[in-house]
N, CA, C and O atoms as CSV, one atom per row, in Angstrom:
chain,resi,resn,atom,element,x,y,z
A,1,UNK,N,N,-151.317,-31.862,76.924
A,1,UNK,CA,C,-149.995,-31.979,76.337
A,1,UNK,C,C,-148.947,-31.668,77.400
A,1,UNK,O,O,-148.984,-30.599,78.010
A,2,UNK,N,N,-148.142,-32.464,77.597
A,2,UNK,CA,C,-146.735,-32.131,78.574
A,2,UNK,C,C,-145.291,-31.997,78.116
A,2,UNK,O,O,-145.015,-33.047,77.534
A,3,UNK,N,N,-144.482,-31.360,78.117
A,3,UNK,CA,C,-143.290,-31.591,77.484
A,3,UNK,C,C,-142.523,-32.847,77.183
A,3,UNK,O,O,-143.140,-33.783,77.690
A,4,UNK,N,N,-141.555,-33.218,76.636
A,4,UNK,CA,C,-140.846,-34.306,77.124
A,4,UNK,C,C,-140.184,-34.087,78.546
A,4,UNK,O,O,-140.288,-34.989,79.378
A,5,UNK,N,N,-139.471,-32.855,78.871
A,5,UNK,CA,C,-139.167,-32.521,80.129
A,5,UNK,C,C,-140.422,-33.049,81.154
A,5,UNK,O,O,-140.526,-34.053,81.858
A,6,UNK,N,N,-141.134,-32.136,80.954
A,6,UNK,CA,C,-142.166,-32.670,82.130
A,6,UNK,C,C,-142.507,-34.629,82.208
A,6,UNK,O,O,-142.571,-35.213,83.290
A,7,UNK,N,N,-142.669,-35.295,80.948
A,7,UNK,CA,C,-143.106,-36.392,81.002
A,7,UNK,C,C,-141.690,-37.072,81.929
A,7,UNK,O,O,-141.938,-37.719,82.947
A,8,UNK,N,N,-140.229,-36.865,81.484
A,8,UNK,CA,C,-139.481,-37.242,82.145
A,8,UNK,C,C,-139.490,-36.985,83.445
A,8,UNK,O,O,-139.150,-38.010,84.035
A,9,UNK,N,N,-139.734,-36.029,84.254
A,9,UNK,CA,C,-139.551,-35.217,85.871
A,9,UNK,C,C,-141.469,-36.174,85.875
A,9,UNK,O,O,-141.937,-36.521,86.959
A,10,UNK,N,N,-141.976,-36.338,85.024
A,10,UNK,CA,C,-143.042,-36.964,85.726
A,10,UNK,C,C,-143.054,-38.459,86.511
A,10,UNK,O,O,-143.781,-38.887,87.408
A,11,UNK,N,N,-141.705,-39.181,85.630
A,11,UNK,CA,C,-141.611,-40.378,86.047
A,11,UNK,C,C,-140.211,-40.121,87.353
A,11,UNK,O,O,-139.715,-41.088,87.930
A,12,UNK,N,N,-139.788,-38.747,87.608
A,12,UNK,CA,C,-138.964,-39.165,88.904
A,12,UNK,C,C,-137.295,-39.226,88.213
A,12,UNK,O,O,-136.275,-39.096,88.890
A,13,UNK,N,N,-137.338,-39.453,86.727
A,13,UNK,CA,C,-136.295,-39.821,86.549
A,13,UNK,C,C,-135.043,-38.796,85.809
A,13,UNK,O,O,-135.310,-37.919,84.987
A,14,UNK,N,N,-133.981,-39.042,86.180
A,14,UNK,CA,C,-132.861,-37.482,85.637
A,14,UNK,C,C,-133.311,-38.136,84.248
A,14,UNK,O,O,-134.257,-38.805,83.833
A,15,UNK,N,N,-131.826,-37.443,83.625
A,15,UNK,CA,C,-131.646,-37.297,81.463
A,15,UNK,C,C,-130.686,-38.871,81.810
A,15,UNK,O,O,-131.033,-39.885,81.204
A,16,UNK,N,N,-129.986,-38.910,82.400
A,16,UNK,CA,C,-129.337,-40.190,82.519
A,16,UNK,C,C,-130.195,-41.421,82.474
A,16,UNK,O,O,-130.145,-42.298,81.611
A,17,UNK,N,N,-131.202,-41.358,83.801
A,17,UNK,CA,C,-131.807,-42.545,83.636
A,17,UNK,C,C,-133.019,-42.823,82.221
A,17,UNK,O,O,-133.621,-43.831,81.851
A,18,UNK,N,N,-132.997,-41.854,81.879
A,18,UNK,CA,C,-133.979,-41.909,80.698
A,18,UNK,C,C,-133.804,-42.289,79.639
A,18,UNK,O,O,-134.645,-42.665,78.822
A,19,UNK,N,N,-132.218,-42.205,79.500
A,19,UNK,CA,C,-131.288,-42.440,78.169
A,19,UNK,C,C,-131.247,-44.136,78.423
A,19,UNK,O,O,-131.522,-45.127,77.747
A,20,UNK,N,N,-130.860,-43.934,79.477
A,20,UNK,CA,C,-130.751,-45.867,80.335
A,20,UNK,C,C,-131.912,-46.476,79.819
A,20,UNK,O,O,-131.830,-47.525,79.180
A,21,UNK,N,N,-133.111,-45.850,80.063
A,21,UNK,CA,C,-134.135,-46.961,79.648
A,21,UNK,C,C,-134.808,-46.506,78.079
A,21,UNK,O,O,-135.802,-47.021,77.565
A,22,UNK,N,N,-134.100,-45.579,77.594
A,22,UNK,CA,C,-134.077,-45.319,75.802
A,22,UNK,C,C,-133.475,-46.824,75.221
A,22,UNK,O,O,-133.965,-47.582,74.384
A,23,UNK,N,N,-132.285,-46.928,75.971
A,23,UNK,CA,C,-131.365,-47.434,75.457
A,23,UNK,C,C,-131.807,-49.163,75.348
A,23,UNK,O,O,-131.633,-50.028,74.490
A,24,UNK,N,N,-132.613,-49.118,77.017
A,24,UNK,CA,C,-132.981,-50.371,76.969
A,24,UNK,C,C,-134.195,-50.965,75.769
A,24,UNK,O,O,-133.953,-51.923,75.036
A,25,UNK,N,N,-135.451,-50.230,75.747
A,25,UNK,CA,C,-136.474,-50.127,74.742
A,25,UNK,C,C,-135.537,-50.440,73.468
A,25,UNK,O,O,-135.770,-51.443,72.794
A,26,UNK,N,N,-134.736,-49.786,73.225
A,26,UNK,CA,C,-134.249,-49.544,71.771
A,26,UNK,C,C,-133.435,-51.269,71.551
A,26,UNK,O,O,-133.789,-51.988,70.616
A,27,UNK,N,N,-132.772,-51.543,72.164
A,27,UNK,CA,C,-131.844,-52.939,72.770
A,27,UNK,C,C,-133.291,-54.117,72.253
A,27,UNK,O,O,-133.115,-54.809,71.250
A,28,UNK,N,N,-134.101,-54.181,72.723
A,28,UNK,CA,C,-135.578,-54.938,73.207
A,28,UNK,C,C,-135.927,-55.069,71.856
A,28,UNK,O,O,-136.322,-56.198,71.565
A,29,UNK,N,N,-135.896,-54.114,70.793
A,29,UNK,CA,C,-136.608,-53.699,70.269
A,29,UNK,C,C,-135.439,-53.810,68.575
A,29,UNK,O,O,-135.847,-53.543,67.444
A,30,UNK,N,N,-134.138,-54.227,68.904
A,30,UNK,CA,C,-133.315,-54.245,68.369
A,30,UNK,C,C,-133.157,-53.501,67.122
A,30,UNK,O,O,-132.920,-53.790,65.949
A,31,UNK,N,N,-133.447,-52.064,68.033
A,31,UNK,CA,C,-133.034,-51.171,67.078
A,31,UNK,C,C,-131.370,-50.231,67.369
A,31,UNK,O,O,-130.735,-50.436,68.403
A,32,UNK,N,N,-131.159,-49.808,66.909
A,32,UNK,CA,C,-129.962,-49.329,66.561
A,32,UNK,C,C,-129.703,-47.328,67.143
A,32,UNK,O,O,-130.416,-46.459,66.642
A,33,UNK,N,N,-128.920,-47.082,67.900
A,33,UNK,CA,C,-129.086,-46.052,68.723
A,33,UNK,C,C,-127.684,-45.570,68.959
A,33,UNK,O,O,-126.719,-46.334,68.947
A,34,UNK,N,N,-127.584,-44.002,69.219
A,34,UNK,CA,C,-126.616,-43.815,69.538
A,34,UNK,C,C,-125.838,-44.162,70.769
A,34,UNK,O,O,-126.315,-44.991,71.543
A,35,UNK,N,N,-124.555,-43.539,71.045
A,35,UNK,CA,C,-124.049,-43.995,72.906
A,35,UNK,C,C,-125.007,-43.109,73.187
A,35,UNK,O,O,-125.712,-42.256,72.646
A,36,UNK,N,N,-124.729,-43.746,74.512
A,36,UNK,CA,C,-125.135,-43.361,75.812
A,36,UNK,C,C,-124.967,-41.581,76.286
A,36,UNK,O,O,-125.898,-40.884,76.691
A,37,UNK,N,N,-123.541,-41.136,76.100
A,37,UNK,CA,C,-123.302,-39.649,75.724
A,37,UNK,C,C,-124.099,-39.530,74.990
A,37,UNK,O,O,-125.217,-39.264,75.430
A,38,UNK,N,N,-123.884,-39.688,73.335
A,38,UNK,CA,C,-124.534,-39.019,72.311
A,38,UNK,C,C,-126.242,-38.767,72.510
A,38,UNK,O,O,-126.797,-37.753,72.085
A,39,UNK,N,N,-126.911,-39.797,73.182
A,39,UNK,CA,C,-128.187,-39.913,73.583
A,39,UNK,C,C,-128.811,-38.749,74.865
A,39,UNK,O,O,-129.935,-38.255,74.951
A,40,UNK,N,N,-127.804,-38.596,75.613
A,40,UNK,CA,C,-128.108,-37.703,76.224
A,40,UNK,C,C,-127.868,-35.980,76.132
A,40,UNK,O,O,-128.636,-35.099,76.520
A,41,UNK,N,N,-126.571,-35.848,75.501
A,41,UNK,CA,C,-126.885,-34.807,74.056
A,41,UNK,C,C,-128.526,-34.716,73.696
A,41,UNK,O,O,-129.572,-34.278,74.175
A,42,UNK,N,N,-128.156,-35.244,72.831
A,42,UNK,CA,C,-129.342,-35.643,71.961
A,42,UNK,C,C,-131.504,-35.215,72.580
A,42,UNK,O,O,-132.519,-34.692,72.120
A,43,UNK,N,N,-130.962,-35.982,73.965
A,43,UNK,CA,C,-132.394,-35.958,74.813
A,43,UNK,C,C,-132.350,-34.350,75.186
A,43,UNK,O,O,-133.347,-33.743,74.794
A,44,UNK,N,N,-131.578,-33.731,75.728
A,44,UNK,CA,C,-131.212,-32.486,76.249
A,44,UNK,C,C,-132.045,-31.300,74.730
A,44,UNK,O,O,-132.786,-30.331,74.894
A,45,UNK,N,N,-131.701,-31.704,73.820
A,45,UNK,CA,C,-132.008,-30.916,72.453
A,45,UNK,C,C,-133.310,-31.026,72.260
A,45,UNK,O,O,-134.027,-30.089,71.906
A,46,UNK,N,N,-133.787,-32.473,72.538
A,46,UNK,CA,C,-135.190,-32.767,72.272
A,46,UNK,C,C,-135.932,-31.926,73.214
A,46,UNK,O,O,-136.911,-31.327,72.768
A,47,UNK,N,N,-135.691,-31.819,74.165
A,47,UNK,CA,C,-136.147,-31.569,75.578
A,47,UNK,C,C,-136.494,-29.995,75.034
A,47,UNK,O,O,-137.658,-29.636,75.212
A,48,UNK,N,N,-135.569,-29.033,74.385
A,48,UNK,CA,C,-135.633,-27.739,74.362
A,48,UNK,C,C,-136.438,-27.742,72.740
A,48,UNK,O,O,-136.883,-26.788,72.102
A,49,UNK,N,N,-136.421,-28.559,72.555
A,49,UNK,CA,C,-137.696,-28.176,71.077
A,49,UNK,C,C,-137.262,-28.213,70.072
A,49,UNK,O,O,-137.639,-27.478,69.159
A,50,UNK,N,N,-135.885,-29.525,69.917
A,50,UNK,CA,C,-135.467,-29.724,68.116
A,50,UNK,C,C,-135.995,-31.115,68.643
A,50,UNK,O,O,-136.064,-32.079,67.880
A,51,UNK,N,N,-136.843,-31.923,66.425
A,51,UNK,CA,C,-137.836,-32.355,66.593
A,51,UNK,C,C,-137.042,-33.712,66.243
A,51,UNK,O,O,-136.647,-33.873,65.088
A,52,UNK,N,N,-136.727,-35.008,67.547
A,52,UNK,CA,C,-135.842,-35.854,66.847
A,52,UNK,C,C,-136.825,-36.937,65.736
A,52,UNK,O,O,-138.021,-37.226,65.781
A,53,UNK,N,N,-135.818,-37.322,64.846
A,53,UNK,CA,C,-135.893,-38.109,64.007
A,53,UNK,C,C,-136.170,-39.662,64.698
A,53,UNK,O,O,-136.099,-39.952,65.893
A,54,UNK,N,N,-136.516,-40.572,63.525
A,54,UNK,CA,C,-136.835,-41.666,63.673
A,54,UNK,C,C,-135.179,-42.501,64.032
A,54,UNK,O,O,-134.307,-41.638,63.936
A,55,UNK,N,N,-134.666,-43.668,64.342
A,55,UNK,CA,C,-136.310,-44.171,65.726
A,55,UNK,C,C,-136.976,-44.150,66.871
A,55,UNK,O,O,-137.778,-44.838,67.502
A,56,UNK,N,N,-136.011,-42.478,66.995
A,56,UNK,CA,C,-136.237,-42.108,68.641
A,56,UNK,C,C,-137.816,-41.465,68.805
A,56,UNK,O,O,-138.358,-41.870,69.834
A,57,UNK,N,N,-138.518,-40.690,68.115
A,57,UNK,CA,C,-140.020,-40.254,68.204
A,57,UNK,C,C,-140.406,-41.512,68.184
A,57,UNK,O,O,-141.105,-41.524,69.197
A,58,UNK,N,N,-140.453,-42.573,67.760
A,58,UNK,CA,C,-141.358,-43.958,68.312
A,58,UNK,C,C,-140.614,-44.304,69.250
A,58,UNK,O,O,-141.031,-43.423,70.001
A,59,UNK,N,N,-139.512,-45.077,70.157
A,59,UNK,CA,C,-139.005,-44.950,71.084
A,59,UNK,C,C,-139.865,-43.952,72.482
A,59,UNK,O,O,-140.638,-44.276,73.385
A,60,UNK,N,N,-139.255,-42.681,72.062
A,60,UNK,CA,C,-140.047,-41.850,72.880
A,60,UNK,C,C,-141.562,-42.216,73.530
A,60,UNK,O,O,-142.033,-42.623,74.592
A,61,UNK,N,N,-141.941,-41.866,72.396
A,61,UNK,CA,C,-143.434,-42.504,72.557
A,61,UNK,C,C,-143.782,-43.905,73.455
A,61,UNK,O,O,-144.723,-44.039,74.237
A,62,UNK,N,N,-142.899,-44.757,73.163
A,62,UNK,CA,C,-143.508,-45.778,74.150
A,62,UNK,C,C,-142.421,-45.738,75.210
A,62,UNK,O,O,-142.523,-46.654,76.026
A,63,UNK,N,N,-141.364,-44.872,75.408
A,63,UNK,CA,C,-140.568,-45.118,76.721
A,63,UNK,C,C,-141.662,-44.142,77.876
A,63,UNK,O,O,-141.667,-44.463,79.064
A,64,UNK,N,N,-142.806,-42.613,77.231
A,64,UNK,CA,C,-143.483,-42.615,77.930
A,64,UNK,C,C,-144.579,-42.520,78.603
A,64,UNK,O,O,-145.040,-42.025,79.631
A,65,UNK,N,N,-144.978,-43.421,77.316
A,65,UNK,CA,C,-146.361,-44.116,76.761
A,65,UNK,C,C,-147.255,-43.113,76.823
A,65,UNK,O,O,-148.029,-42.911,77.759
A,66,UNK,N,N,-147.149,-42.441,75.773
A,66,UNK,CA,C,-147.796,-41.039,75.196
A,66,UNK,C,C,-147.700,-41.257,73.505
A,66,UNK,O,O,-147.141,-42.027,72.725
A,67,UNK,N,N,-148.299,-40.480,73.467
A,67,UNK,CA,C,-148.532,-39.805,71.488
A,67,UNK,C,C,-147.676,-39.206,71.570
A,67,UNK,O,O,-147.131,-38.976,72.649
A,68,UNK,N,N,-147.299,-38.780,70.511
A,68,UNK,CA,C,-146.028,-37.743,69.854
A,68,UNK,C,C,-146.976,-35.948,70.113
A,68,UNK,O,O,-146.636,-34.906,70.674
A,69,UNK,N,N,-147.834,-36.244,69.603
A,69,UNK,CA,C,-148.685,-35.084,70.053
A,69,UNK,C,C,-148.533,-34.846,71.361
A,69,UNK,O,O,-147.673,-33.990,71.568
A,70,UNK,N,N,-149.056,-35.290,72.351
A,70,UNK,CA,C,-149.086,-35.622,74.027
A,70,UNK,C,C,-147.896,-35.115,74.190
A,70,UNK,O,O,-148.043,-34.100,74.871
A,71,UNK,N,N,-146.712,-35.282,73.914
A,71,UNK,CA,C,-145.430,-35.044,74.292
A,71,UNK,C,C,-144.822,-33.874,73.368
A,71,UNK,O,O,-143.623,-33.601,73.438
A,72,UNK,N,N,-146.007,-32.950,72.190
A,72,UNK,CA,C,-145.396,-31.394,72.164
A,72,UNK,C,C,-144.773,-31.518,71.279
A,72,UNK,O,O,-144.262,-30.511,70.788
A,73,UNK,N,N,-144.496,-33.091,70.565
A,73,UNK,CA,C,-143.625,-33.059,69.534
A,73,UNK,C,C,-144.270,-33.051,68.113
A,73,UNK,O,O,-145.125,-33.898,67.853
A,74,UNK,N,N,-143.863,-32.051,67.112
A,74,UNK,CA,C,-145.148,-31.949,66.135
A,74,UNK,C,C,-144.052,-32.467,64.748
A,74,UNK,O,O,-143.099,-31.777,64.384
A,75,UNK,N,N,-144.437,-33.825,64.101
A,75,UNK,CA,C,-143.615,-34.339,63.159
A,75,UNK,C,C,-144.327,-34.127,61.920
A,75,UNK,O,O,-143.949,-34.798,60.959
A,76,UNK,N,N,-145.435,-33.195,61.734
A,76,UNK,CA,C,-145.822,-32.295,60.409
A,76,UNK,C,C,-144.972,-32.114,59.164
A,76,UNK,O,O,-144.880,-30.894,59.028
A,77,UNK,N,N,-144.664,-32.390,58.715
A,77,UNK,CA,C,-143.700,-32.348,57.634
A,77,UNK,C,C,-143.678,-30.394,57.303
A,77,UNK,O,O,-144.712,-29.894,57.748
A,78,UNK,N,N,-142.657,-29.271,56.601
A,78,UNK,CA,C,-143.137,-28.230,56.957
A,78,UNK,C,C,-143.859,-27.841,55.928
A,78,UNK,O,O,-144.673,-26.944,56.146
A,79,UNK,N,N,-143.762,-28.381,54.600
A,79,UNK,CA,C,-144.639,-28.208,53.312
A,79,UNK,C,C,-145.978,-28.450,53.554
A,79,UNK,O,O,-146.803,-28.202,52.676
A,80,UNK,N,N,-146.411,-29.045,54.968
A,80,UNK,CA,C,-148.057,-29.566,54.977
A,80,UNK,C,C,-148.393,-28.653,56.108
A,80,UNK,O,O,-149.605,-28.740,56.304
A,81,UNK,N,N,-147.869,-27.866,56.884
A,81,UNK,CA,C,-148.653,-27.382,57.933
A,81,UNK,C,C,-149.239,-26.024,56.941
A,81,UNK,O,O,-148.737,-24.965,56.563
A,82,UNK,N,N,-150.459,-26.639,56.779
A,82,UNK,CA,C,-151.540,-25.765,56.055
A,82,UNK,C,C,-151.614,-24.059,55.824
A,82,UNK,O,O,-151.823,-23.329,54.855
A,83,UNK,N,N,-151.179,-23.755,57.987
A,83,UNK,CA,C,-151.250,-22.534,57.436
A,83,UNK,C,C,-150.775,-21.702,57.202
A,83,UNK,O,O,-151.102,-20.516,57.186
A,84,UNK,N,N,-149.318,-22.581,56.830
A,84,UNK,CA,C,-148.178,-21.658,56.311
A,84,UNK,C,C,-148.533,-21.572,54.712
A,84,UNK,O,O,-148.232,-20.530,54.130
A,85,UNK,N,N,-149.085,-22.500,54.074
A,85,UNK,CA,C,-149.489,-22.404,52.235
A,85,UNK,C,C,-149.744,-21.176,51.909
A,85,UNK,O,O,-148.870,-20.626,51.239
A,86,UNK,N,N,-151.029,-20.336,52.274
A,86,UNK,CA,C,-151.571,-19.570,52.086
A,86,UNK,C,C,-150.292,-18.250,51.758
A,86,UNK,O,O,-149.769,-17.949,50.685
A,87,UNK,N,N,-150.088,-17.686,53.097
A,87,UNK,CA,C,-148.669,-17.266,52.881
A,87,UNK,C,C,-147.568,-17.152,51.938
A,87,UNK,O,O,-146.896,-16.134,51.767
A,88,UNK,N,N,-147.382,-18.614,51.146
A,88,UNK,CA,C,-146.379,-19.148,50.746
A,88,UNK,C,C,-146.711,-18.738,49.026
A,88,UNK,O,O,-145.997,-18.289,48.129
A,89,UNK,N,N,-148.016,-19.106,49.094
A,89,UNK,CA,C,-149.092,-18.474,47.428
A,89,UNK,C,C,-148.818,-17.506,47.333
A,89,UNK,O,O,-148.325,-17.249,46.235
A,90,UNK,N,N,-148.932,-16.188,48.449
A,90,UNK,CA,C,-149.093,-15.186,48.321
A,90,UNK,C,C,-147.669,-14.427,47.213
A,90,UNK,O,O,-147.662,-13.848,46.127
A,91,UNK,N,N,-146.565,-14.850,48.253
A,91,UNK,CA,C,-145.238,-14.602,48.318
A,91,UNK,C,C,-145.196,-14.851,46.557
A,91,UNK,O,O,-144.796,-13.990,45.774
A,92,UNK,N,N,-145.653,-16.094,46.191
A,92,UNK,CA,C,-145.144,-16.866,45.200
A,92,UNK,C,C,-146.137,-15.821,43.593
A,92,UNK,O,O,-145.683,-15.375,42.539
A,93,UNK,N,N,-147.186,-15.817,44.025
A,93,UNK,CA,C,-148.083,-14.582,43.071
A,93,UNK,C,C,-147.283,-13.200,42.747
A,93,UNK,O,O,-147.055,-12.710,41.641
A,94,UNK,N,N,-146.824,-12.580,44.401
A,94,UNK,CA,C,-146.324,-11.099,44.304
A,94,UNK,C,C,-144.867,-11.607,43.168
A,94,UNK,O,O,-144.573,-10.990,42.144
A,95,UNK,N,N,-144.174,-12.779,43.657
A,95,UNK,CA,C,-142.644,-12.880,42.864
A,95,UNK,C,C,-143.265,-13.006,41.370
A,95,UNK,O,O,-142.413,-12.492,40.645
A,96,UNK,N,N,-144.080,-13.339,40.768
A,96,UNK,CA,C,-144.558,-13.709,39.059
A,96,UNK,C,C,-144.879,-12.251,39.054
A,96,UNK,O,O,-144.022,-11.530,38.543
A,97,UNK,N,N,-145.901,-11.709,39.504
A,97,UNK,CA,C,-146.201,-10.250,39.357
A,97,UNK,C,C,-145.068,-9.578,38.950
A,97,UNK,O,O,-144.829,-9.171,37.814
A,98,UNK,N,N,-144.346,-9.479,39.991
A,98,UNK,CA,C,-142.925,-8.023,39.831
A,98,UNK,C,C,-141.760,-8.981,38.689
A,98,UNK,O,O,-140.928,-8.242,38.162
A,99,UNK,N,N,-141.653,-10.470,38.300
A,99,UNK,CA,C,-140.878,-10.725,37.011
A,99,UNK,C,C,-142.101,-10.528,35.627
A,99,UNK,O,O,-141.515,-10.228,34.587
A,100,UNK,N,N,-143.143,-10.607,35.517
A,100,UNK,CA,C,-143.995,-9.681,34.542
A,100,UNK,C,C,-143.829,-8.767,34.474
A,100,UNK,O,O,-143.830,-8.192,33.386
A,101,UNK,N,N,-143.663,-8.332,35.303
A,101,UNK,CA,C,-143.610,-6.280,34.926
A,101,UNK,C,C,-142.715,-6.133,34.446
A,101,UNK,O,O,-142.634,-5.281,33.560
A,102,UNK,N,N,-141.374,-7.088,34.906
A,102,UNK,CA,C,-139.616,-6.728,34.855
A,102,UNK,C,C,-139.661,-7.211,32.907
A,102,UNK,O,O,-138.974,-6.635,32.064
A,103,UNK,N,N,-140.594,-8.311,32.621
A,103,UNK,CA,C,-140.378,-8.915,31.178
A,103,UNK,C,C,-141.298,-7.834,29.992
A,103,UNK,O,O,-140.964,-7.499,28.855
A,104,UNK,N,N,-142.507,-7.494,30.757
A,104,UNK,CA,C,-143.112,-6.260,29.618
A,104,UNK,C,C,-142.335,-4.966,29.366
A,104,UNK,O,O,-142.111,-4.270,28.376
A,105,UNK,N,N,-141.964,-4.918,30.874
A,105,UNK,CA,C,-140.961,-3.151,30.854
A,105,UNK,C,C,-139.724,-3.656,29.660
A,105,UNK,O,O,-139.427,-2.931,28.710
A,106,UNK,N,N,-139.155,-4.866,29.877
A,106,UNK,CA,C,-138.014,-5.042,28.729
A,106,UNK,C,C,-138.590,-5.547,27.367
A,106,UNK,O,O,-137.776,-5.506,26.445
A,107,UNK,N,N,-139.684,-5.957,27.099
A,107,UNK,CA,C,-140.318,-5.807,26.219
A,107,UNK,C,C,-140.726,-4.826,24.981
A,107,UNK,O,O,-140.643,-4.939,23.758
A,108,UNK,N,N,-141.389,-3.420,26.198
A,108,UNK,CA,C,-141.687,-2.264,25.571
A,108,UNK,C,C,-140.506,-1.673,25.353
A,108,UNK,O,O,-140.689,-0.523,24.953
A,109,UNK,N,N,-138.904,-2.072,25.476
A,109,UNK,CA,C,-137.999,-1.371,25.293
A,109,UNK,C,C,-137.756,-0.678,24.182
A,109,UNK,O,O,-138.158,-1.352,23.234
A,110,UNK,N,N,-137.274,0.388,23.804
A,110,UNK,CA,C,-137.192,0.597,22.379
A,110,UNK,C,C,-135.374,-0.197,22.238
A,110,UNK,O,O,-134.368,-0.060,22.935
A,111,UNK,N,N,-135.600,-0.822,21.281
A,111,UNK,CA,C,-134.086,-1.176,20.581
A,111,UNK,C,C,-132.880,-0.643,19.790
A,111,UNK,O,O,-132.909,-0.231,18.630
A,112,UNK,N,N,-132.009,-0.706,20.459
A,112,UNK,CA,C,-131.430,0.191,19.919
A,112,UNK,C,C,-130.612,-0.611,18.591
A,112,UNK,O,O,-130.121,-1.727,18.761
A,113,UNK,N,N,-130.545,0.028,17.407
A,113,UNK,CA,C,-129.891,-0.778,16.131
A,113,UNK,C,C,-128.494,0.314,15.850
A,113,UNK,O,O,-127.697,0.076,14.942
C-alpha cells in the first residue's frame, strides 16, 4: 500500500501536474470536475487522509493505476466496518438497560393522589 502522496512523488510529478492530468482523464472520460484550484485544494486534503468522493476515487485509481486499497484509501461505508458493530451493540444494550431501570424505578413509584 502507498499513499496517494507517495504514488504521486512516485511518478516525479508536483500537486499541479497531477491535477493537470486529473483533469485530463476526467475531460477523456467526460466527466465533470472541479477547477483546476479547487482540484488542487481538494488533492492536498486527499493526500492528508479525507476520503474523496466519487468521481475522483475512480479517477484516482486509474490516473495511478492502482486499487483504491493500494492507494490507503478505505471507501467502507462507516456502518459496515465490522469492527466497530460490536462496540456499537454494546453501547446500544447498556442505553436500554439504564432506560429500564429509569421506567421500573418510575413504575414502582408510589403515587401521590
Amino acid at each position: 500500500m502507498v499513499s496517494l502522496r507517495d504514488a504521486r512523488r512516485d511518478r516525479g510529478w508536483s500537486q499541479t501536474t497531477a491535477v493537470a492530468r486529473l483533469r485530463e482523464l476526467a475531460e477523456q472520460g467526460e466527466v465533470d470536475v472541479a477547477s483546476a484550484a479547487s482540484l488542487k485544494t481538494q488533492l492536498s486534503r486527499w493526500e492528508n487522509g479525507t476520503v474523496p468522493d466519487e468521481p475522483y476515487r475512480t479517477l484516482l485509481a486509474e490516473l495511478y493505476e492502482r486499487e483504491l486499497g493500494e492507494l490507503g484509501i478505505d471507501v467502507t461505508p462507516h456502518w459496515e466496518r465490522t469492527h466497530e458493530i460490536p462496540d456499537l451493540l454494546t453501547e446500544i444494550r447498556d442505553e436500554l438497560r439504564t432506560l429500564n431501570e429509569l421506567l421500573r424505578e418510575r413504575r414502582d413509584e408510589p403515587t401521590a393522589h
